[in-house]
C-alpha positions as CSV (number, residue, x, y, z in Angstrom):
1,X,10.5,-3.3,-14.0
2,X,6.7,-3.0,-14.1
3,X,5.1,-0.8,-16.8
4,X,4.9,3.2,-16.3
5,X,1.1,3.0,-16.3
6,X,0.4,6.9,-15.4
7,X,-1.3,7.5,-18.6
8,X,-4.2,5.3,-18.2
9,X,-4.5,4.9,-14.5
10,X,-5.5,7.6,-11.9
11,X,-5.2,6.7,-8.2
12,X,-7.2,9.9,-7.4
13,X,-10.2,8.8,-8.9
14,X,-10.2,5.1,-9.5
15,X,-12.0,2.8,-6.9
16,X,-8.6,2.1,-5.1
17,X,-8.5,5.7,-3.6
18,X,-11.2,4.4,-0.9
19,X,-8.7,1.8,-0.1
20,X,-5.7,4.5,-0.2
21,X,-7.6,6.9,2.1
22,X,-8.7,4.1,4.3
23,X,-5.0,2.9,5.0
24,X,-3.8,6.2,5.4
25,X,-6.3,6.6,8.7
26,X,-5.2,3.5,9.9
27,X,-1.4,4.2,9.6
28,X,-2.3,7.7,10.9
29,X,-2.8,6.4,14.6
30,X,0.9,5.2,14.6
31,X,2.1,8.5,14.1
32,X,2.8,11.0,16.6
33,X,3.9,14.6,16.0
34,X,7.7,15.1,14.8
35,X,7.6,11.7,13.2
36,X,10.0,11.4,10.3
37,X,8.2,9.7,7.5
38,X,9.3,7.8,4.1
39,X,6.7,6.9,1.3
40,X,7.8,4.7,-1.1
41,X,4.8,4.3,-3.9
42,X,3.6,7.9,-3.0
43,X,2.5,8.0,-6.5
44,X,0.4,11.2,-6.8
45,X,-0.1,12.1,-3.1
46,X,-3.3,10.9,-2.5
47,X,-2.1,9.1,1.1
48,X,0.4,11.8,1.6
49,X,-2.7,14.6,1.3
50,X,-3.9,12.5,4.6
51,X,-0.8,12.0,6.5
52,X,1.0,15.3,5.7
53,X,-1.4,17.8,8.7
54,X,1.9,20.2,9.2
55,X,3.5,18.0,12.6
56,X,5.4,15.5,10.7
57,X,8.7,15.8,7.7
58,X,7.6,13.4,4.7
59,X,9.6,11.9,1.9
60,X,7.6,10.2,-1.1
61,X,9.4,8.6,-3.7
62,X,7.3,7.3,-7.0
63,X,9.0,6.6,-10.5
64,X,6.6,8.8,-12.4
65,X,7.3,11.9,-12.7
66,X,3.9,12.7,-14.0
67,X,2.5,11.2,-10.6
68,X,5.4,13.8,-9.0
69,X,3.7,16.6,-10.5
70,X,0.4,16.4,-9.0
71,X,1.6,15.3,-5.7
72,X,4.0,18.5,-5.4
73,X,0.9,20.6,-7.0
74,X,-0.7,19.6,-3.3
75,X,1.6,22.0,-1.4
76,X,1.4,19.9,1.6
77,X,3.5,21.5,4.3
78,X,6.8,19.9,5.2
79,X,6.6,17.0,2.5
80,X,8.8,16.4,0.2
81,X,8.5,14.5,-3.4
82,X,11.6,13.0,-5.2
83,X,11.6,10.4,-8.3
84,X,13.1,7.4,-7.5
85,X,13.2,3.8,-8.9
86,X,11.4,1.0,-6.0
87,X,13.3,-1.9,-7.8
88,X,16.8,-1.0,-6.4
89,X,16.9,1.1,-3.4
90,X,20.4,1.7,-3.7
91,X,20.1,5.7,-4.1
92,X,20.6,8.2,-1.3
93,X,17.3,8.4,0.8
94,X,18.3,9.2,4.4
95,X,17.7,6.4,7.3
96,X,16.4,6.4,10.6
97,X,12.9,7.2,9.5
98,X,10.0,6.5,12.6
99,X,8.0,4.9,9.7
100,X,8.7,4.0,6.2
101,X,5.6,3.1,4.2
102,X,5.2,0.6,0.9
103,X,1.9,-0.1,0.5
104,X,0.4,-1.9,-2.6
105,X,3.4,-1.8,-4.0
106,X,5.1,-5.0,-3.3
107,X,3.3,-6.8,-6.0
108,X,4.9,-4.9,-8.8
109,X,8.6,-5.4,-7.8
110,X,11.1,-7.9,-9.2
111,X,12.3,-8.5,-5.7
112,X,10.1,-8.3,-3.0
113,X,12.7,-9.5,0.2
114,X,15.4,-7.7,-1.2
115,X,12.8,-4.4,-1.5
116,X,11.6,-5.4,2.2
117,X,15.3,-5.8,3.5
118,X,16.4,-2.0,1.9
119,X,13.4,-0.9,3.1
120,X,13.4,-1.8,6.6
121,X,17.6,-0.8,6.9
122,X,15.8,2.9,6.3
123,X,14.2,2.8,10.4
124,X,15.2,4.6,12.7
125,X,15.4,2.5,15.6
126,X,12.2,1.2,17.4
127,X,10.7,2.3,13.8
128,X,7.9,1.0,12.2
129,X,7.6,-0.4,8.0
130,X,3.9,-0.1,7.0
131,X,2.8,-3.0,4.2
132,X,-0.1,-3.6,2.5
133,X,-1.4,-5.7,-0.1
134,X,-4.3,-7.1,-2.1
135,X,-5.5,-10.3,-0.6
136,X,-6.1,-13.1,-2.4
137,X,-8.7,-14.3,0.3
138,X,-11.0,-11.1,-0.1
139,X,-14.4,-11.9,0.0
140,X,-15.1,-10.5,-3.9
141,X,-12.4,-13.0,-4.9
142,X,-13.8,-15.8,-2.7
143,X,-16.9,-15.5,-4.4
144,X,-15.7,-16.1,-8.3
145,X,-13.9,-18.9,-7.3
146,X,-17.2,-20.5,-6.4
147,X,-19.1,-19.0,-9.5
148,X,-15.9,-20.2,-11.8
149,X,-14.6,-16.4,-12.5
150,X,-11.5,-17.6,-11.6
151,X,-9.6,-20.5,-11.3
152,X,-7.6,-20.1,-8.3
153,X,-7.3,-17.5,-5.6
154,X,-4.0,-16.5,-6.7
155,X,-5.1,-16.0,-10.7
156,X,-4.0,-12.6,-11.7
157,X,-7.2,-10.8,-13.4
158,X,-6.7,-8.8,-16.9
159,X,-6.5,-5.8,-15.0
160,X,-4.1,-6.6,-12.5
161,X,-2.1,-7.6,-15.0
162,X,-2.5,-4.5,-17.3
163,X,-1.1,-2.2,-14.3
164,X,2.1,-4.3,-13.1
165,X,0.8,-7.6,-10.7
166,X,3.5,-10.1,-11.0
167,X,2.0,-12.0,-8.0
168,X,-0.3,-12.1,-4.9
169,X,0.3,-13.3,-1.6
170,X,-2.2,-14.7,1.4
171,X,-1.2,-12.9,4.6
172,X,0.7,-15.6,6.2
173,X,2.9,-15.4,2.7
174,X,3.5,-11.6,3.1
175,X,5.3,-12.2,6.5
176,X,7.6,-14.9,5.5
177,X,8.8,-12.6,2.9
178,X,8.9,-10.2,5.6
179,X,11.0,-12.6,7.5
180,X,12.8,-13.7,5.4
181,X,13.9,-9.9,4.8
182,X,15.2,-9.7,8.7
183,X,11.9,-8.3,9.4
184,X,8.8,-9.3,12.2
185,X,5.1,-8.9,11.7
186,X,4.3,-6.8,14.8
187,X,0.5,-5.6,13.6
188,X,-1.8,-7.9,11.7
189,X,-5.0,-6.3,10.4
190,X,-7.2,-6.0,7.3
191,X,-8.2,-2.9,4.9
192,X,-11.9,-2.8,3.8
193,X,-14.3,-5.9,3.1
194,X,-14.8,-5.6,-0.3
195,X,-17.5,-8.3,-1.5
196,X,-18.1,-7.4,-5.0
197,X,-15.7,-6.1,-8.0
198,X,-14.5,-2.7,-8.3
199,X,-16.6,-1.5,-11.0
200,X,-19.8,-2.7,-8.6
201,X,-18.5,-1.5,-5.4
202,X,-18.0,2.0,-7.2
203,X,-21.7,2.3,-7.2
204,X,-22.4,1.9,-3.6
205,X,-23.3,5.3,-1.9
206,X,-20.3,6.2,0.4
207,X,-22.5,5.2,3.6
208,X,-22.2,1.7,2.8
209,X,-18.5,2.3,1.5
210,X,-17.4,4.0,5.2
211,X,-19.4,0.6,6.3
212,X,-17.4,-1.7,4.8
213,X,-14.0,0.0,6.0
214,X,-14.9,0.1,9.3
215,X,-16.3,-4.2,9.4
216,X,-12.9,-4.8,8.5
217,X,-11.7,-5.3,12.3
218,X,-14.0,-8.4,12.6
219,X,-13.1,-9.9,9.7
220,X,-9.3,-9.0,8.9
221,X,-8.9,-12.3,7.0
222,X,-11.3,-11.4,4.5
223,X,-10.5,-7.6,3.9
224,X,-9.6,-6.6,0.1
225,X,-6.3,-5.4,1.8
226,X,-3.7,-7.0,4.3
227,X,-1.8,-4.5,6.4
228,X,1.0,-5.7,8.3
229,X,3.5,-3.6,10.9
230,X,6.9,-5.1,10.1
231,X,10.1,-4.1,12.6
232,X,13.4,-5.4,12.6
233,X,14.6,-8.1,14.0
């Protein structure tokens, strides 16, 4: 299991929110009122705050309980927050969900297919599993390959490591693990250029930040995010 890092990490406030809130919009346009939803990753609500507008029933399952706290402290109508352990999926969580969600989460798990398979066996039929990533092919990692920052696209950096990364994975790599999981890549799309590192890109006045979301469509390649639409097979 990845380390419990809830003490020292804050997804409300860290640069990553604009990459939460940004996938929460896209995901949002899949979703249509009555929609039965599963979160798993949910962490402290942040994505749930967007989804959760009173018309749909959400689930979100995160292992820290301090996470749990804040996202029930929300009071979002009709959502619901459970601990839960994303490792082994093996607990009672309901099925036939319109859309199950995982996103950044893949990453930290000790099996991703076998997380994918569980995952995807929670859709209702016709349902849709919403994935994310980092990608190693961002533009910001691009760019310290060629100043020798890194040594490979794939390198883990100090602070992925420090919060649970056990590995990254181009696009193409994400959806042979989906496959390999039973599942096919129906959407293929990209979260956010992201050009520079975090602590840079925090500087940027949120203009430029709404900017760089919105690019992403012409260049889904490079975006600091993949987002996939999996559905079974």
């Amino acid at each position: 299991m990845s380390p419990d890092y809830a003490a020292t990490y804050d997804p409300d406030t860290d640069f990553d929110a604009n990459y939460t809130r940004a996938t929460a919009e896209r995901i949002r346009r899949e979703m249509a009122g009555g929609a039965r939803v599963l979160e798993l990753g949910c962490a402290t609500g942040l994505m749930s705050s967007v989804l959760a507008d009173g018309t749909i029933d959400l689930l979100g399952i995160d292992r820290s309980a301090a996470y749990l706290e804040r996202a029930r402290a929300r009071g979002l109508s009709r959502a619901e927050f459970r601990e839960g352990n994303l490792d082994a999926l093996d607990y009672d969580l309901g099925t036939n969900f319109d859309h199950v969600l995982a996103t950044n989460v893949l990453h930290e798990l000790s099996d991703p297919v076998a997380f994918l398979r569980a995952a995807g066996e929670r859709l209702a039929p016709g349902g849709l599993l919403h994935v994310t990533l980092q990608n190693p092919l961002s533009i910001h990692r691009l760019c310290a390959l060629e100043l020798g920052l890194i040594d490979s696209l794939t390198e883990i950096s100090e602070r992925g490591a420090q919060w649970g990364t056990r590995s990254l994975w181009t696009g193409a790599e994400l959806e042979e693990l989906a496959a390999r999981a039973g599942l096919r890549t129906a959407v293929r799309e990209g979260i956010m250029l992201k050009p520079l590192p975090n602590a840079m890109m925090s500087g940027l006045p949120e203009s430029v930040i709404e900017g760089f979301i919105r690019v992403a469509v012409h260049l889904p390649e490079y975006c600091a995010m993949n987002y996939r639409v999996l559905v079974r097979e």
